[in-house]
C-alpha positions in Angstrom: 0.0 0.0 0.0 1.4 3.4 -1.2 0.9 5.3 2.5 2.2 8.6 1.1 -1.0 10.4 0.1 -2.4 9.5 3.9 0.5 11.0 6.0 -1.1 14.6 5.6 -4.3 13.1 6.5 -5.4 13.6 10.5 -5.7 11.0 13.0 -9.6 11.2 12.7 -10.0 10.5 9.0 -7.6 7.9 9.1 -9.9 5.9 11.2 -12.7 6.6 9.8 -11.0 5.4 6.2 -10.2 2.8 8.3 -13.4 1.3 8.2 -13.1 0.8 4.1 -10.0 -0.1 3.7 -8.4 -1.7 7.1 -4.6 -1.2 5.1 -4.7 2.5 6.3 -4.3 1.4 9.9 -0.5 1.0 9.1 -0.8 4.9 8.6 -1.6 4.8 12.3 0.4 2.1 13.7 3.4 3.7 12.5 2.4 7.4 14.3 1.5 6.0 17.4 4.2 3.2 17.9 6.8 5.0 19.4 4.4 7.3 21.6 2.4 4.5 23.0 5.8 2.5 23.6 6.9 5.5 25.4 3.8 5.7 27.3 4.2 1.8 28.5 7.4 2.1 29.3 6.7 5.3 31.8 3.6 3.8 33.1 4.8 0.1 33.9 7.9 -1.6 34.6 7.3 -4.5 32.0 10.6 -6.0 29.7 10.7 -4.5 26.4 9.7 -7.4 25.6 6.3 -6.8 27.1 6.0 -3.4 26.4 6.2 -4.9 22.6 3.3 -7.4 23.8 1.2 -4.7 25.2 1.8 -2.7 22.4 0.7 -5.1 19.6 -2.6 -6.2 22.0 -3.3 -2.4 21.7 -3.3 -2.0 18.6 -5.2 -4.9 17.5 -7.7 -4.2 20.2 -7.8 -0.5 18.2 -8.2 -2.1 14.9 -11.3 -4.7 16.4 -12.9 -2.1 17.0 -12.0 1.5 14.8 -16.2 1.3 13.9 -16.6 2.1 16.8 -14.3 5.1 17.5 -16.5 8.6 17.3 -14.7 11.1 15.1 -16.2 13.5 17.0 -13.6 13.1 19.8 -10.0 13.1 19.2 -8.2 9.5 18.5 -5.3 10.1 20.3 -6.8 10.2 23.4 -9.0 6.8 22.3 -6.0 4.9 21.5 -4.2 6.1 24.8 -7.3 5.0 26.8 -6.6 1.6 25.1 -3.4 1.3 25.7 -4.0 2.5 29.6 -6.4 -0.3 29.7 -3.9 -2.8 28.5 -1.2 -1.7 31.2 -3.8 -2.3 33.3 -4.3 -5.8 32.5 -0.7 -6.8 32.4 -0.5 -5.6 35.6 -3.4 -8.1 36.8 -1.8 -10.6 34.4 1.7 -10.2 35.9 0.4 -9.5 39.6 3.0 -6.3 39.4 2.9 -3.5 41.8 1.8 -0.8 39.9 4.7 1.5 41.7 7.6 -0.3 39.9 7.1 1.7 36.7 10.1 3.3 35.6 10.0 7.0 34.4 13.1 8.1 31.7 13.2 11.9 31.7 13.6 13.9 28.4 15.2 17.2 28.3 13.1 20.0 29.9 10.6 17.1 31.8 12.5 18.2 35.1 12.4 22.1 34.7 8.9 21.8 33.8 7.9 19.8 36.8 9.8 22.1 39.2 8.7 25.2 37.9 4.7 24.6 37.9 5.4 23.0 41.1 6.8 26.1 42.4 10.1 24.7 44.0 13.0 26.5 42.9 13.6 28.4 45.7 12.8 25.0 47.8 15.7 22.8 45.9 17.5 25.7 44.9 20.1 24.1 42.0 19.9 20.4 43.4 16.8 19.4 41.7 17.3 16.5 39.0 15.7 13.9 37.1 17.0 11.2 40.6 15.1 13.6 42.6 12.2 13.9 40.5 12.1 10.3 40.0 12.5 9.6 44.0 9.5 12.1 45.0 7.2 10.4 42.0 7.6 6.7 43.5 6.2 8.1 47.0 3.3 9.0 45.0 0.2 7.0 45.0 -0.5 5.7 41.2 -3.5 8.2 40.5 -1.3 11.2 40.9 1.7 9.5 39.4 -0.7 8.7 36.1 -1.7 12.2 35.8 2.5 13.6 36.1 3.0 11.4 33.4 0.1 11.9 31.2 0.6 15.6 31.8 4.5 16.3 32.0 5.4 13.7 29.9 3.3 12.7 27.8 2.3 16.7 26.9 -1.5 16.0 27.6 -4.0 18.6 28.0 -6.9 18.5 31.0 -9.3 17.1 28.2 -6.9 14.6 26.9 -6.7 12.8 30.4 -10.2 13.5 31.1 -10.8 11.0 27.9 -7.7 8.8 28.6 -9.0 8.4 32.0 -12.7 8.9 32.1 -12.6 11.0 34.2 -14.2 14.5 35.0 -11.8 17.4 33.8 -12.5 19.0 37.2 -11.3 15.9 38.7 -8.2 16.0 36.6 -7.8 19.9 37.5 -8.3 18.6 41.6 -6.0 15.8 41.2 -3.3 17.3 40.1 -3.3 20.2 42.1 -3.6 17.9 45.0 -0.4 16.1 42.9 1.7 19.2 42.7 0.9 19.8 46.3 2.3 16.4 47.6 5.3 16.6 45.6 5.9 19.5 46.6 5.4 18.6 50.4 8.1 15.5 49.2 10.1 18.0 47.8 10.4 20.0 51.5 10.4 17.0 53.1 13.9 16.0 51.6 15.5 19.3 51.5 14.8 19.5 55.4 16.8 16.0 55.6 19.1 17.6 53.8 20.5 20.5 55.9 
């Protein structure tokens, strides 16, 4: 299949096309591949070879049922809602803690975090991706889902409202609340510190 006259084509007519001609989902696996790998990786703490098994459930679980996908609302955040089911289930598969998952920091991840978190003048220059990493394992896994769909993962409020059905107001509270504990983990360790 010649997939050159799709790539200019959005998310949401891809699917829909989807539904006539099931070849065009390549246009999609190959867009979201890397991202939802990503995503897996920073939400669980499976081998890469189960990330690649989580992956490929995803996106046949996404092709089953692209009918079914309203083009009214945006696909990213369908097949994200997906794949956060799926880490789900490995995790009741595997019996994993879901506080093992391992978080890989890209450039600007930690300024952005400490800044909207408001703790420069708490950590001063010490703050770095270890100390990031150490305050978001004493986090309980609803806040650490929303860091990383947020801060990571560059979601808006709406995004992980659909990604985790869930009220945008209850995103907005949650991470607040979030930001607030980290914060509090934040002032905890400088204290130790000194």
């Amino acid at each position: 299949m010649d997939t050159e006259k799709y790539l200019e084509k959005t998310d949401e007519d891809l699917a829909s096309l989807c539904a006539s001609d099931g070849a065009i989902f390549e246009v999609l696996i190959n867009r979201y591949s890397e991202k939802l790998s990503r995503y897996i990786r920073r939400r669980s703490s499976a081998s890469e070879e189960d990330v690649k098994d989580i992956l490929q459930n995803v996106f046949i679980k996404a092709y089953m049922n692209i009918n079914s996908f309203d083009g009214d609302f945006k696909f990213q955040s369908w097949i994200y809602r997906i794949c956060h089911n799926e880490i789900i289930d490995w995790y009741r598969k595997n019996k994993s803690r879901k506080e093992d998952m391992r978080i890989d920091f890209e450039s600007g991840v930690v300024e952005k975090i400490a800044s909207d978190i408001d703790v420069f003048d708490i950590i001063s220059t010490n703050y770095d991706a270890d100390n990031i990493k150490e305050a978001l394992s004493k986090l309980s896994d609803k806040y650490k889902e929303l860091i990383v769909l947020r801060y990571f993962e560059d979601k808006e409020y709406d995004e992980i409202s659909d990604i985790l059905k869930i009220p945008i107001g209850t995103v907005s509270g949650r991470l607040n609340r979030a930001k607030v504990k980290l914060k509090e983990i934040f002032l905890e360790e400088n204290g130790k510190r000194k």
